[in-house]
C-alpha positions as CSV (number, residue, x, y, z in Angstrom):
1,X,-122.8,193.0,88.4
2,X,-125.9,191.5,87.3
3,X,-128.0,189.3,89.6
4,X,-127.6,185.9,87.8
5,X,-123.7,186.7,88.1
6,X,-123.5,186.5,91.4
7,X,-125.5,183.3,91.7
8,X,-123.7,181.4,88.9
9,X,-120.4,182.6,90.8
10,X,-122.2,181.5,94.0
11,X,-123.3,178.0,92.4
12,X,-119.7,177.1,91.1
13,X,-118.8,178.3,95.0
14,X,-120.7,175.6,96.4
15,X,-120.0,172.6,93.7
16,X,-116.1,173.4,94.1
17,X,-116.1,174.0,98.4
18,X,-119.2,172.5,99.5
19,X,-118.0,171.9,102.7
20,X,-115.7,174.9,103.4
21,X,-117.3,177.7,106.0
22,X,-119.5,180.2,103.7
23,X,-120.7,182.2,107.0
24,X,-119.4,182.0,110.5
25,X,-121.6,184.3,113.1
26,X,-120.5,184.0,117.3
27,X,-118.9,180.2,116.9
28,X,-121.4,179.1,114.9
29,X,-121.2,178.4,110.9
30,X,-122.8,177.1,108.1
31,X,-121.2,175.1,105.4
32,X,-121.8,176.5,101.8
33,X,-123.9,173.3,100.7
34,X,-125.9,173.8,104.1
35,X,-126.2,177.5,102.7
36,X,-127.4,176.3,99.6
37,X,-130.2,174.3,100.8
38,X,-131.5,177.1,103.2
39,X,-131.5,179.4,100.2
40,X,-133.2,176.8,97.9
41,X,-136.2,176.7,100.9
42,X,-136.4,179.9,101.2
43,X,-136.4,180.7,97.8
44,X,-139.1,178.0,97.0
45,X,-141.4,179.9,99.5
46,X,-141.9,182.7,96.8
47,X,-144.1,182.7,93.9
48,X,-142.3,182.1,90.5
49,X,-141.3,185.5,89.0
50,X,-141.5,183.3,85.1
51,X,-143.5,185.0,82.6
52,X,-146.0,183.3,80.8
């Protein structure tokens, strides 16, 4: 399964259940829009891979 698979599967996760629990660690849990958004900083931190 290619990479932008998983994402688009993972997109269409978060614009269908945005508020359902996508990860829930010792009582704590994030939301899969609050998932989202820590992936979108974090991601945003690296230098675009586009070629030119």
């Amino acid at each position: 399964m290619s990479h932008s698979i998983i994402y688009e599967c993972f997109k269409e996760t978060v614009t269908q259940f945005p508020e359902y629990p996508s990860i829930i660690e010792q009582g704590k849990s994030l939301t899969y829009a609050q998932l989202d958004r820590r992936i979108d900083l974090i991601a945003g931190k690296f230098p675009s891979r586009e070629k030119s």
